[in-house]
N, C-alpha and C positions, 0 to 999 in steps of 0.2 A: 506558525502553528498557533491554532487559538489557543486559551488560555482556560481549556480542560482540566476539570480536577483528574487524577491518576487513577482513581475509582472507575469515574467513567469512561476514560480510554481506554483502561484494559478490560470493560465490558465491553464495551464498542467493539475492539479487537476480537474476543471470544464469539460473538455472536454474531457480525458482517464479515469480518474479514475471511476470507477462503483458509488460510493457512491457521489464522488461530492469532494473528500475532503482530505488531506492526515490523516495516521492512527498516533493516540496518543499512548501513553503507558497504558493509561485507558482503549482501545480497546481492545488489549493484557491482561490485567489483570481480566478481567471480566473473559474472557474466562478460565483462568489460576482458577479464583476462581471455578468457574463454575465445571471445573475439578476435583478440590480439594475434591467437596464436598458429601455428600452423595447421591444426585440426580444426580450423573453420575457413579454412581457404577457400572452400565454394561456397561458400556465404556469402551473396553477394543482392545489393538491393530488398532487401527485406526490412521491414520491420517490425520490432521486438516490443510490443507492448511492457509496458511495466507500470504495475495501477496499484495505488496503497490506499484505495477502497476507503481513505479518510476525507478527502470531498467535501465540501457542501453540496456539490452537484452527486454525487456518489445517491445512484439510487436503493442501492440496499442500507444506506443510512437514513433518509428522507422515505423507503418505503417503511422501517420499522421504527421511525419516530425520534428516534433516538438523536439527528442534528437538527430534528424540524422547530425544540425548545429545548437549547443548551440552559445547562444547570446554571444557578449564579453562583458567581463567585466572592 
């Protein structure tokens, strides 16, 4: 993770991210169990995108400016 002051990550988050928010590992795991379990048994071959919109490549960071000059620290 680069080394973002908390200001501007959770404006970054507010303003790119879809959800509002960055992703926890509890996000991740639900889905993980979800997988596991026997209510996903025809799931099969798919892929599950999972994007946390924080990037350098992330183009809704780079199209509002906002990774194109990180703050200094």
């Amino acid at each position: 993770m680069r080394p973002y002051p908390p200001d501007y990550r959770e404006r970054f988050a507010e303003e790119e991210i879809p959800v509002g928010y960055w992703g926890e590992p509890e996000d991740l795991a639900a889905l993980a169990v979800f997988l596991a379990s026997p209510v996903a048994r025809y799931i099969t071959g798919t892929v599950i995108p999972v994007e946390d919109c924080g990037g350098i490549s992330s183009k809704a960071g780079l199209r509002s400016g906002l990774l194109a000059t990180p703050p200094t620290v």
